[in-house]
LUMZA-302547 format. One record per residue (C-alpha): residue in one letter; chain; x, y, z. Coordinates in pm, whole numbers, plus 50000, padded with zeros to 5 digits. Layout:
<nodes>
(node 'A','A',(X,Y,Z)) ...
</nodes>
This chain:
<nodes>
(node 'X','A',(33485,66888,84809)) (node 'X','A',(33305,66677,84619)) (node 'X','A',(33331,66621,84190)) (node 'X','A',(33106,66878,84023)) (node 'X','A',(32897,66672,83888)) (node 'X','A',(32756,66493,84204)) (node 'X','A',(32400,66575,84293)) (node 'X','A',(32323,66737,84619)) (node 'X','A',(32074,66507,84727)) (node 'X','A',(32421,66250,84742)) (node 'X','A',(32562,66401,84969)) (node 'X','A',(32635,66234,85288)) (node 'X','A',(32544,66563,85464)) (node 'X','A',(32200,66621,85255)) (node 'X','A',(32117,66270,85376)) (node 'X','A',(32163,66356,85728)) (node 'X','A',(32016,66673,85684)) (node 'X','A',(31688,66491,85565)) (node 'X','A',(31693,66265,85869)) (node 'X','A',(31771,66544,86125)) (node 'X','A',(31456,66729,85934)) (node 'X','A',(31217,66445,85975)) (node 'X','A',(31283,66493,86359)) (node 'X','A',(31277,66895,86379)) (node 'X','A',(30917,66920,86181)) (node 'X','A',(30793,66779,86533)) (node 'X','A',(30982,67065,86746)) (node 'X','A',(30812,67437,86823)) (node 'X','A',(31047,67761,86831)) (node 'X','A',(30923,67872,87095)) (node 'X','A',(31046,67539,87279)) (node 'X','A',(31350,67615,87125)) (node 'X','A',(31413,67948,87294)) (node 'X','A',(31284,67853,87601)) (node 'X','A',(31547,67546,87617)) (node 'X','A',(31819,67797,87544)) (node 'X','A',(31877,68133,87697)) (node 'X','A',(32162,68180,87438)) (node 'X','A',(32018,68057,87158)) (node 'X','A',(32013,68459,87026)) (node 'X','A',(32369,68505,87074)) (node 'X','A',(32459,68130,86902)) (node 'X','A',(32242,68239,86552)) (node 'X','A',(32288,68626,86493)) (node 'X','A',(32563,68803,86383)) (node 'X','A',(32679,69146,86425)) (node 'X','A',(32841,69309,86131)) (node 'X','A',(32945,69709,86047)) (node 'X','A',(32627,69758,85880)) (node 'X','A',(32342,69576,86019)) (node 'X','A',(32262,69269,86275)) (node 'X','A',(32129,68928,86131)) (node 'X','A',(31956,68718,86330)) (node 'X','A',(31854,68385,86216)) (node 'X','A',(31778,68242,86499)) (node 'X','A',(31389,68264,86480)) (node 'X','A',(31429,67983,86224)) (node 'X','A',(31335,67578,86348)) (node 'X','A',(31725,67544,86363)) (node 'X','A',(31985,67380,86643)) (node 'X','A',(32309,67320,86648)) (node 'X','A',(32321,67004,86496)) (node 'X','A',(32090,67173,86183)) (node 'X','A',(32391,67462,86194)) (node 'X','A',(32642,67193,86190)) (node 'X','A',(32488,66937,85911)) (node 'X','A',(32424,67315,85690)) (node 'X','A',(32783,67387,85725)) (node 'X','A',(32902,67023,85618)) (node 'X','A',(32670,67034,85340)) (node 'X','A',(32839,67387,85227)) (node 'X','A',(33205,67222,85278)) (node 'X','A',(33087,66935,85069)) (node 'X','A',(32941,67125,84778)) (node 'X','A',(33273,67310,84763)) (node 'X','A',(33121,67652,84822)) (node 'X','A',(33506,67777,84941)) (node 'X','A',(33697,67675,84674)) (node 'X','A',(33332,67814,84366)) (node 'X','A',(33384,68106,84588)) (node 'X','A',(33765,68138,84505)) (node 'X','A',(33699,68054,84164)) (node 'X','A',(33439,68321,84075)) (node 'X','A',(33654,68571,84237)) (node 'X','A',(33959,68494,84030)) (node 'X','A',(33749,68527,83721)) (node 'X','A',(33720,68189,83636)) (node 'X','A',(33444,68091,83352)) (node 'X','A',(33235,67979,83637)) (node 'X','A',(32904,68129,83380)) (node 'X','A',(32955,67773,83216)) (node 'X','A',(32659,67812,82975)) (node 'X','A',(32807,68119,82853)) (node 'X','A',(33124,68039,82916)) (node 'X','A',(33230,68390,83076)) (node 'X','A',(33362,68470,83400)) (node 'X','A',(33122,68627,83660)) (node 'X','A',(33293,68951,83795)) (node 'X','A',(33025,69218,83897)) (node 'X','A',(33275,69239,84210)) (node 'X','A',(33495,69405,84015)) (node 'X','A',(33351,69687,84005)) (node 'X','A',(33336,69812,84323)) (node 'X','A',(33635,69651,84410)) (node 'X','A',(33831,69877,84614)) (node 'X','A',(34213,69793,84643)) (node 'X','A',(34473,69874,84468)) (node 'X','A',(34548,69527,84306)) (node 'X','A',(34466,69398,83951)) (node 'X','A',(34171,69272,83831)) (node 'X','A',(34271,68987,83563)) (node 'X','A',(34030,68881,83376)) (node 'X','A',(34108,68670,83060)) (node 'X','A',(34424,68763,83097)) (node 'X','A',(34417,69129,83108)) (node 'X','A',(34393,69379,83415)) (node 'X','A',(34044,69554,83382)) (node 'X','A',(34114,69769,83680)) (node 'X','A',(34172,70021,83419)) (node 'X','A',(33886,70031,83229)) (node 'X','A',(33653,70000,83531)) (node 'X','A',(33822,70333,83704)) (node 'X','A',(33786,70481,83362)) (node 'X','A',(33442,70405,83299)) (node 'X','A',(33365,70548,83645)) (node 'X','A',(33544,70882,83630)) (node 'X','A',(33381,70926,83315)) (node 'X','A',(33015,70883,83506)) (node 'X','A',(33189,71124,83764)) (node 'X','A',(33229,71401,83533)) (node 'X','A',(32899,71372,83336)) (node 'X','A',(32775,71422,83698)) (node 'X','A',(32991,71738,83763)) (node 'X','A',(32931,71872,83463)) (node 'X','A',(32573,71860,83475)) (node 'X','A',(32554,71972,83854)) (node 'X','A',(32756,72270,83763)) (node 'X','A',(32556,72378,83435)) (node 'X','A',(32857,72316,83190)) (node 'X','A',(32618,72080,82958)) (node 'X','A',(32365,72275,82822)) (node 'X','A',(32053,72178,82579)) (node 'X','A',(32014,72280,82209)) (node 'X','A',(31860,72612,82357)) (node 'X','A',(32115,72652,82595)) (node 'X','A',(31928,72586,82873)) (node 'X','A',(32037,72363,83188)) (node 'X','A',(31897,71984,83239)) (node 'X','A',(31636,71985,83498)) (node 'X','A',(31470,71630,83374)) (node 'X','A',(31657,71317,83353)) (node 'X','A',(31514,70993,83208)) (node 'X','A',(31622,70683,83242)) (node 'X','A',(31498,70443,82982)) (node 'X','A',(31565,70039,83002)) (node 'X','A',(31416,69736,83126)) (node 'X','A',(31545,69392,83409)) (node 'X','A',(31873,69526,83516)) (node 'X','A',(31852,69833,83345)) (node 'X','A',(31620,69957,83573)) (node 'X','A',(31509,69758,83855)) (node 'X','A',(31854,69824,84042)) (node 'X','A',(31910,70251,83916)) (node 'X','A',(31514,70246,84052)) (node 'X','A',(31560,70082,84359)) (node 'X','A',(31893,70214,84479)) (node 'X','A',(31781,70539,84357)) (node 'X','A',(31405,70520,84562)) (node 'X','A',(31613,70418,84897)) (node 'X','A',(31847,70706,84885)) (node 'X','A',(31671,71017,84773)) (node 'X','A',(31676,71131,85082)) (node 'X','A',(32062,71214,85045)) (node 'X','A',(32002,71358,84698)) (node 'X','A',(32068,71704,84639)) (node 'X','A',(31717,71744,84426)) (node 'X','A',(31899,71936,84138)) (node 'X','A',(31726,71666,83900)) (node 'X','A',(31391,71537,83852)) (node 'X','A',(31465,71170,83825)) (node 'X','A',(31201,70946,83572)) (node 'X','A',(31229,70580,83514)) (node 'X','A',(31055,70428,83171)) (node 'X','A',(31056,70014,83158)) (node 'X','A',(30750,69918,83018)) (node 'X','A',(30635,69896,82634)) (node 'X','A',(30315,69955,82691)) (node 'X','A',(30277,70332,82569)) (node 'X','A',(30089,70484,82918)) (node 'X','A',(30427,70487,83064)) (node 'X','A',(30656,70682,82854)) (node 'X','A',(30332,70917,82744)) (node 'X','A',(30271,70989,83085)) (node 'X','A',(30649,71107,83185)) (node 'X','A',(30691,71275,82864)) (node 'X','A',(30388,71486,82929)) (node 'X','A',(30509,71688,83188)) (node 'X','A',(30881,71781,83035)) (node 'X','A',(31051,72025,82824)) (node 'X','A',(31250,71900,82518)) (node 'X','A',(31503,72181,82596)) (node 'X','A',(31575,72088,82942)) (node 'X','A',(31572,71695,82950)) (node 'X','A',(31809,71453,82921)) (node 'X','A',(31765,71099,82811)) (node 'X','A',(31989,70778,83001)) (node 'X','A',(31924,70499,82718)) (node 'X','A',(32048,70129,82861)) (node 'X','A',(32056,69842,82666)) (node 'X','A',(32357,69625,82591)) (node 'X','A',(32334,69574,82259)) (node 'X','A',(32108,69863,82205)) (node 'X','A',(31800,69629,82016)) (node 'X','A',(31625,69541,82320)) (node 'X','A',(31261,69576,82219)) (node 'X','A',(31143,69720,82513)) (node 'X','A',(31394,69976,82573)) (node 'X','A',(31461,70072,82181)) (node 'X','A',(31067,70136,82166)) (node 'X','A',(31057,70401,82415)) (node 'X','A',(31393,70572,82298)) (node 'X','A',(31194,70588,81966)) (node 'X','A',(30910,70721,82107)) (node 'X','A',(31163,70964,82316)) (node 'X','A',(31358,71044,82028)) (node 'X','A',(31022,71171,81787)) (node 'X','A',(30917,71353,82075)) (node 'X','A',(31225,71546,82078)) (node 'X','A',(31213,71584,81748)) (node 'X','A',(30949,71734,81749)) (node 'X','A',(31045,72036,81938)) (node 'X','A',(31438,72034,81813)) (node 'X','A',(31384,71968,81435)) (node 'X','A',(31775,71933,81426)) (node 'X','A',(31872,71580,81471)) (node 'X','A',(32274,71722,81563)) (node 'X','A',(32082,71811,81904)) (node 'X','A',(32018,71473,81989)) (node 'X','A',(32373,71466,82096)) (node 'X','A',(32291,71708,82383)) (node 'X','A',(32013,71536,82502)) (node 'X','A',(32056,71164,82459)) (node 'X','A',(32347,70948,82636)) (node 'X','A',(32337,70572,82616)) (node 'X','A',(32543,70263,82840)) (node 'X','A',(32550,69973,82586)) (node 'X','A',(32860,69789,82401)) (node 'X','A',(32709,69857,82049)) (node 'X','A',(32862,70232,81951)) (node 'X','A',(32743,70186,81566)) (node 'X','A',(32389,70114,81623)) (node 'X','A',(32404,70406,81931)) (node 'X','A',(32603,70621,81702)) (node 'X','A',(32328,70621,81409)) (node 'X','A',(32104,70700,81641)) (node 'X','A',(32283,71045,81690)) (node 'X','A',(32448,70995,82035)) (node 'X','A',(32765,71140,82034)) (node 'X','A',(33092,70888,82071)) (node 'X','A',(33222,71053,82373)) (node 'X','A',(32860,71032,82548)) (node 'X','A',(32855,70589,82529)) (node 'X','A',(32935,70436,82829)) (node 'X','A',(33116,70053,82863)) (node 'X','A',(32967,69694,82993)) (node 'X','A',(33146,69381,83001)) (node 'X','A',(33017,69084,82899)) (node 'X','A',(33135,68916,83247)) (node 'X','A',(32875,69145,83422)) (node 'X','A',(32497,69039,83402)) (node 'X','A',(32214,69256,83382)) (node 'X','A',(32069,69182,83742)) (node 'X','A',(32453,69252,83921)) (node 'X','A',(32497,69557,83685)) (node 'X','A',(32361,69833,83917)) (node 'X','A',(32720,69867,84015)) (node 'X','A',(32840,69972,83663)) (node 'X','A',(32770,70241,83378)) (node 'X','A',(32414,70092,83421)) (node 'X','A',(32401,70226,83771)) (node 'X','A',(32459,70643,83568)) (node 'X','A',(32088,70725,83703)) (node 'X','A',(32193,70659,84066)) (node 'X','A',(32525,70901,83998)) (node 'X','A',(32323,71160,83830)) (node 'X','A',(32059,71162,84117)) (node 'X','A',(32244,71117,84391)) (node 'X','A',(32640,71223,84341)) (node 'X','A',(32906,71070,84283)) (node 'X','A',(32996,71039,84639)) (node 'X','A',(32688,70896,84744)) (node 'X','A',(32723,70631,84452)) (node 'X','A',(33103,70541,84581)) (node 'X','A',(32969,70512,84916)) (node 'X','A',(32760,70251,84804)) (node 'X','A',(33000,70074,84649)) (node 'X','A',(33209,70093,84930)) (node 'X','A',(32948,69931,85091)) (node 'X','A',(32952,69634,84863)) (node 'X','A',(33274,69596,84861)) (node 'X','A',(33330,69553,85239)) (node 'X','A',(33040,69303,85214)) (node 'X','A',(33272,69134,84970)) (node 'X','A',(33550,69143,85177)) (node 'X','A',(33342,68972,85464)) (node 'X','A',(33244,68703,85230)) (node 'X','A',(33597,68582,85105)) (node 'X','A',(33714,68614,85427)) (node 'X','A',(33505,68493,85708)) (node 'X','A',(33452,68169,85814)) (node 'X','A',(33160,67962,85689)) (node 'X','A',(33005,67966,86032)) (node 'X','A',(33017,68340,86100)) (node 'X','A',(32984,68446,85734)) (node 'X','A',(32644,68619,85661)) (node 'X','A',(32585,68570,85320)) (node 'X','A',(32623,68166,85360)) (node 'X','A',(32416,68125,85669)) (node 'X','A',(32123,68307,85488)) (node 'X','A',(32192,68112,85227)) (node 'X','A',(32227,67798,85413)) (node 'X','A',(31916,67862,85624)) (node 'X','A',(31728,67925,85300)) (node 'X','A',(31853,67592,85179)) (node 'X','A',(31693,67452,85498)) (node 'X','A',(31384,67627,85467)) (node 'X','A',(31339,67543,85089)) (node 'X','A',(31485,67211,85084)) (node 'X','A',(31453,67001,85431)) (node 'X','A',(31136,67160,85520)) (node 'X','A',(30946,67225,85223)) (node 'X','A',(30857,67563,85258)) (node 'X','A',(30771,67669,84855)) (node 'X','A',(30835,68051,84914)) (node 'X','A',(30996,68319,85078)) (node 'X','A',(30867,68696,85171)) (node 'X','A',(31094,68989,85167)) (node 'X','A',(30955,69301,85429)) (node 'X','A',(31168,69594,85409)) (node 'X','A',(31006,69812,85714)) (node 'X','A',(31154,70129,85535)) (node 'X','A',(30978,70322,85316)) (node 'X','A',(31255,70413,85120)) (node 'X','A',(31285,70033,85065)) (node 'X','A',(31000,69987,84888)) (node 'X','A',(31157,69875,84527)) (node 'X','A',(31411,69639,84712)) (node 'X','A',(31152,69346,84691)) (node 'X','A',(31111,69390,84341)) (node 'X','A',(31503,69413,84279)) (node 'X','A',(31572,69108,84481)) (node 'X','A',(31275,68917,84288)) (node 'X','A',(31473,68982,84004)) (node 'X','A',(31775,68889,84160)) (node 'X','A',(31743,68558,84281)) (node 'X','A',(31441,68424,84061)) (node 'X','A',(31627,68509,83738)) (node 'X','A',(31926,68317,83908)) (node 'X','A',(31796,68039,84039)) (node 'X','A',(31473,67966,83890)) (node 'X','A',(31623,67704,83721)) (node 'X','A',(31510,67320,83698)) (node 'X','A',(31843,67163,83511)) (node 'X','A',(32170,67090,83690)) (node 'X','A',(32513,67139,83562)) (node 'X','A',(32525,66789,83394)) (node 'X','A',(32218,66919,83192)) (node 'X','A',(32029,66635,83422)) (node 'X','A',(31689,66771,83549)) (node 'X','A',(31664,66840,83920)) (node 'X','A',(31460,66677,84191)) (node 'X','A',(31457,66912,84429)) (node 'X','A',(31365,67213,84492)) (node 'X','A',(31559,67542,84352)) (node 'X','A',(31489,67883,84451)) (node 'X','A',(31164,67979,84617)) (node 'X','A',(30947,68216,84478)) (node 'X','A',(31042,68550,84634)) (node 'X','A',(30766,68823,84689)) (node 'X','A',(30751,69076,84916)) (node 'X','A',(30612,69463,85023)) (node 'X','A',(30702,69743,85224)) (node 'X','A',(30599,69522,85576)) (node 'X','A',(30367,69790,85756)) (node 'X','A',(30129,69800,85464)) (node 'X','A',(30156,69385,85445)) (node 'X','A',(29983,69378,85823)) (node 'X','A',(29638,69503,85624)) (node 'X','A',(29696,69324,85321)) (node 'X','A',(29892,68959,85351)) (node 'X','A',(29998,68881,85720)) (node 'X','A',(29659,68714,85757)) (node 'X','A',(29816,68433,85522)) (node 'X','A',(30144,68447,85728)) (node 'X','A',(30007,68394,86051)) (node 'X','A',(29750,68152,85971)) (node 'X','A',(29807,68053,85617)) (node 'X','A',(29778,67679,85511)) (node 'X','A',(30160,67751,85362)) (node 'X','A',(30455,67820,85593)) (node 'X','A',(30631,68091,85440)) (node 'X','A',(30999,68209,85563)) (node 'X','A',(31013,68603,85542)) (node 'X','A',(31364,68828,85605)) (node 'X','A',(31217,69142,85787)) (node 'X','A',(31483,69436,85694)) (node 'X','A',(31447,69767,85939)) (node 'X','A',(31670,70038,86067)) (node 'X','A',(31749,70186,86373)) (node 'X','A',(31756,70512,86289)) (node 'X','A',(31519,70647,86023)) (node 'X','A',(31617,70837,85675)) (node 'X','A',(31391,71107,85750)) (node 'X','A',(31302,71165,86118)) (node 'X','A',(30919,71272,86198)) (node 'X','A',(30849,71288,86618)) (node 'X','A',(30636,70953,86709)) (node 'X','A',(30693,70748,86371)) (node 'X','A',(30966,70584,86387)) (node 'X','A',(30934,70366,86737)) (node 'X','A',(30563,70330,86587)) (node 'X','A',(30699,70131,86268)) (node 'X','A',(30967,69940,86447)) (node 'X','A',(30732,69831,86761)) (node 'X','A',(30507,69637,86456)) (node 'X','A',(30847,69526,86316)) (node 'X','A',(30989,69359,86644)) (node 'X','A',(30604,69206,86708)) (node 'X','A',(30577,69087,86372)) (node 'X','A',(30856,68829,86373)) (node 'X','A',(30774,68725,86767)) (node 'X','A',(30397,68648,86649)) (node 'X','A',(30501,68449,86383)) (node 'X','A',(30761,68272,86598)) (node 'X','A',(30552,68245,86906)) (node 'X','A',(30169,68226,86795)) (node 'X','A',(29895,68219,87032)) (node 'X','A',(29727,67860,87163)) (node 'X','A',(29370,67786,87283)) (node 'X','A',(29417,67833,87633)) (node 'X','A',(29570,68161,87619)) (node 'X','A',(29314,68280,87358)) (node 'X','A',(29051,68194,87606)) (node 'X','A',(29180,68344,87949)) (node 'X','A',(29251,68652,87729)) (node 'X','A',(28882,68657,87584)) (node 'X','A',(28757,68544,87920)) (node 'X','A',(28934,68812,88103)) (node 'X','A',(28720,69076,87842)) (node 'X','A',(28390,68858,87999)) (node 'X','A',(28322,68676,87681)) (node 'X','A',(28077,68393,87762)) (node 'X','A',(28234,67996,87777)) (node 'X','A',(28006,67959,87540)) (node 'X','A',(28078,68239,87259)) (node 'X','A',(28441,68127,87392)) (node 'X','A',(28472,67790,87223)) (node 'X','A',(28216,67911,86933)) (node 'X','A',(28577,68127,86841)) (node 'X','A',(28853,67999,87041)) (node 'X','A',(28945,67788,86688)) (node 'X','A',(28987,68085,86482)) (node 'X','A',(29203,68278,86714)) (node 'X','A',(29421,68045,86741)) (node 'X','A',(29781,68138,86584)) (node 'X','A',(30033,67819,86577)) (node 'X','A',(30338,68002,86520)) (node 'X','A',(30671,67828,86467)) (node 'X','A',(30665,68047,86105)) (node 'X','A',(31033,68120,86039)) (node 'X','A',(31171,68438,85977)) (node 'X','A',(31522,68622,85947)) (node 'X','A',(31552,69009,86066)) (node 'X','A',(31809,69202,85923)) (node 'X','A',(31817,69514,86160)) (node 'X','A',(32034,69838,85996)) (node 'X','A',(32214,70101,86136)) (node 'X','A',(32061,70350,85892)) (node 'X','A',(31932,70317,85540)) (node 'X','A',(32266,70489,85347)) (node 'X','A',(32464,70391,85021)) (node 'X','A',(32678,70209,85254)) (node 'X','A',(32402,70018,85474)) (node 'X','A',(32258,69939,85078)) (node 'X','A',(32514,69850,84930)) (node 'X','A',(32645,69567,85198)) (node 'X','A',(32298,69465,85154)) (node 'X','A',(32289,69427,84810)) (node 'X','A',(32596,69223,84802)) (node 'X','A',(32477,69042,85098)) (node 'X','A',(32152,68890,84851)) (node 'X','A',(32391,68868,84583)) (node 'X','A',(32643,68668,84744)) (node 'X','A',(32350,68412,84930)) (node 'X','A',(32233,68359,84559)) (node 'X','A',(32583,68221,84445)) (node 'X','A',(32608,68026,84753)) (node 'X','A',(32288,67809,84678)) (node 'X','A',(32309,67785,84333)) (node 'X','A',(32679,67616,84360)) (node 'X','A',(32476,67365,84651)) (node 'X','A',(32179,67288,84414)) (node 'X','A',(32409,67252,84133)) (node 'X','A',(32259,67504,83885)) (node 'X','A',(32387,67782,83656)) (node 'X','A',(32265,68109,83811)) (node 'X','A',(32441,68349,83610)) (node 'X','A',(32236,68282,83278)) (node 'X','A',(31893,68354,83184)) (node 'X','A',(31750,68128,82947)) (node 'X','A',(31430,68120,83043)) (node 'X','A',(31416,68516,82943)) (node 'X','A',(31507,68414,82585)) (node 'X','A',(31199,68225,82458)) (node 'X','A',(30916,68407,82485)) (node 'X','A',(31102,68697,82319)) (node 'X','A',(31171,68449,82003)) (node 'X','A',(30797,68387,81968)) (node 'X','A',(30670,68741,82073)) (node 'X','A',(30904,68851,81752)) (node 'X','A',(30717,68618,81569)) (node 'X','A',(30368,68693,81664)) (node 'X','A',(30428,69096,81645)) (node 'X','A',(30408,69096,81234)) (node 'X','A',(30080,68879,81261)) (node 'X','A',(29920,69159,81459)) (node 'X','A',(29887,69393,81146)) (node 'X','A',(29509,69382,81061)) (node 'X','A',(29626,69294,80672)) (node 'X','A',(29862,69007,80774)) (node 'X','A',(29734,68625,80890)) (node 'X','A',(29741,68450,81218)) (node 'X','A',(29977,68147,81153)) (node 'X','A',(29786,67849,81135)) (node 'X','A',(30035,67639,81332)) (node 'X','A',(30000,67815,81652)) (node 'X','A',(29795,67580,81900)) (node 'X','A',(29473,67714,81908)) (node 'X','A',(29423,67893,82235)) (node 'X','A',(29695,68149,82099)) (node 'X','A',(29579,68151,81716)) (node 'X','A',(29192,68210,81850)) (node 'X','A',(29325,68487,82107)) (node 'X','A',(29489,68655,81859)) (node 'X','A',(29244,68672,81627)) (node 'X','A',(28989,68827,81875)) (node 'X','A',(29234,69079,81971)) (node 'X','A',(29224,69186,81600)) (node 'X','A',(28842,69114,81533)) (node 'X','A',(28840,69378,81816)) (node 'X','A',(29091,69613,81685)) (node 'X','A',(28891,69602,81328)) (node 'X','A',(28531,69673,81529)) (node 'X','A',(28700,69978,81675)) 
</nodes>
């Protein structure tokens, strides 16, 4: 391993990587595949969960071989060991980086800073457990002393991107007791519009914010809480209505959530790995407990595979190392994410989250600025409605763009004649993009339809498809909390894998922090009686003022 401090791009292997690249932006995949009838069986691998095959990426042996040098030389074992022994690899922060703690599923302690939080994690967990129960089995009540038939989850990032998505891809094993609503956005259409249709005496509010003054999320609890009011009067029946995950108990307390009703977070768990914590009460109370320790049962044997396997047969560092190829030998600026599943269709948005929040970062350890690339930007949609919306750009884009296509064998839901449909476009999808279609075959095929030579070559040009567009598939078993939650670790762990090669922090979020600074600042110069600060630069002082010349016309 190399000293921490030494840039990527010094590498001996990131040098021959570069060369070797130079040479492969001249090869075609579908050469590739013809040269080698095993070339499917030398880049896949079959786990419990799901298959990955990476082998419809420009790679060879000698790529496989110079990705896995450059992993052994940026000391991804030994960052690996370190973040799982708690180590304060969060530099910036200085904390240790343990969301794997909490689905961690022996028997052993968990030290971190010195003491065993095995305990408080099992604690925190029963205690989601028997909120569950207890509302399942109609032993909490409202101030009325009716049941809860509405629950509300209110938060914003990791507060609800991960609850939303985990709890979109697995209502099908819900038992429906509870009418699930998610509230992230400030903007006052949201929370109006879910409010609308409850009743005060049969809803219950899941408040998550870590230190319970994030504007977003403390805006709609307000807005929750006078809407309650409202109907209760008594502010002692906020208790049975409100519960809250966040590490501040006085400022939750004063807001009239009982004690017993806060649940934990550790300050060595960040907001986009946190789905796996208290944060992740919306997926218990929609789906069961059970369902919820399936998925992180999931995780954790995905964790398992991660400290354990070797480098070359280890999934989460081949997509990570086949990213790094994709991003940083051949240039490619982004990277689509298709989930073929309907019940997927939040997991783009999650994993945007995920890695951009991560890795979208431009400064290296030693504080140096980078000259490479970091992460991509990641985008994505549910993959059958991207055919009549985006694959144009795919398949005949100016830009190259990577994608991971993510399907299932079997379906959640089974409907006769779907299914087969959905996964025929999924298996053509990533052989068009591999394969494409040249002028010669374009033209027998248009010939053979008695198109005339000359309408032929009038067309022939914009028919043509020149493949050799990369692409990962990542083919499931079944969409279950297990199947999601190996996934979810599977992202997770790919993200710490290539922000230890590019030699960035990925566990802080800096760029989140200043543009809620200066939105605290502008929000008091938005009162119609107050003045625009004259040392804004002018495109912001003069948009501001027309948003309140506006505001005074109305």
């Amino acid at each position: 391993m190399t000293k921490p401090d030494t840039r990527p791009t010094d590498l001996p292997s990131w040098k021959v990587l570069e060369a070797h690249a130079a040479q492969m932006k001249s090869r075609h995949l579908k050469e590739l595949f013809a040269a080698d009838d095993q070339r499917f069986e030398k880049f896949s691998l079959q786990l419990s969960p799901f298959l990955f095959d990476y082998s419809k990426n420009l790679i060879t042996d000698e790529t496989k071989a110079g990705l896995l040098a450059l992993a052994q030389e940026s000391g991804v074992e030994t960052w690996r060991s370190k973040m799982f022994a708690a180590e304060h690899i969060n530099a910036t922060e200085d904390r240790a980086v343990m969301h794997v703690a909490l689905r961690d599923k022996s028997a052993n302690p968990i030290l971190i800073d010195g003491a065993d939080a095995r305990p408080a994690v099992n604690a925190e967990l029963e205690r989601m457990r028997k909120l569950s129960e207890k509302l399942r089995s109609g032993g909490w009540v409202g101030y009325t002393g009716k049941t809860i038939t509405d629950i509300v989850s209110i938060g914003i990032g990791g507060s609800n991107l991960g609850p939303l998505m985990v709890c979109e891809a697995l209502k099908a094993y819900s038992d429906k007791q509870f009418n699930m609503h998610f509230v992230s956005n400030i903007d006052g259409v949201q929370i109006a519009e879910v409010l609308a249709g409850l009743n005060p005496e049969t809803t219950l509010f899941v408040i998550s914010s870590k230190t319970f003054t994030t504007q977003e999320t403390m805006t709609n609890a307000r807005t929750a809480e006078q809407w309650f009011m409202a109907a209760a009067g008594d502010k002692s029946a906020i208790a049975k209505h409100f519960v809250a995950v966040s590490t501040n108990r006085k400022l939750v307390t004063a807001f009239g959530i009982a004690e017993e009703n806060i649940f934990d977070m550790w300050d060595w768990v960040g907001g986009r790995f946190s789905l796996w914590s208290a944060i992740g009460l919306p997926i218990v109370l929609s789906l069961g407990y059970d369902v919820f320790d399936e998925l992180l049962q999931g995780a954790y044997e995905m964790d398992q595979h991660f400290q354990s396997a070797p480098l070359a047969e280890n999934a989460p560092v081949m997509l990570a190392l086949v990213g790094i190829w994709n991003r940083n030998f051949l240039g490619y600026p982004a990277h689509a994410l298709l989930p073929y599943d309907q019940c997927l269709h939040r997991f783009p948005a999650y994993m945007q989250q995920a890695e951009m929040e991560s890795n979208g970062k431009s400064v290296n350890w030693a504080g140096e600025q980078i000259t490479y690339g970091s992460v991509p930007l990641v985008w994505g949609e549910v993959g059958i409605n991207g055919q009549h919306a985006f694959y144009q750009m795919l398949h005949q884009g100016t830009d190259i763009i990577p994608a991971d296509f993510i399907g299932s064998i079997a379906p959640t839901v089974a409907v006769e004649g779907h299914h087969d449909a959905l996964m025929a476009n999924f298996f053509a999808q990533t052989q068009a993009l591999m394969l494409g279609i040249d002028a010669n075959q374009v033209r027998r095929e248009l010939a053979a339809k008695g198109v005339s030579a000359e309408r032929i070559e009038e067309i022939v040009e914009h028919k043509v498809h020149r493949g050799n567009r990369p692409s990962n598939t990542l083919l499931l078993n079944k969409v279950d909390a297990r199947s999601l939650g190996a996934l979810i670790a599977l992202y997770e762990h790919k993200i710490f894998v290539q922000g230890i090669i590019w030699r960035i922090h990925s566990f802080d979020q800096w760029g989140v922090e200043l543009g809620k600074v200066l939105a605290a600042a502008i929000q008091p110069e938005l009162d119609l009686n107050k003045a625009t600060n004259a040392a804004h630069d002018s495109s912001t002082r003069n948009l501001i003022d027309c948003y309140k010349r506006a505001k005074t016309a109305q």
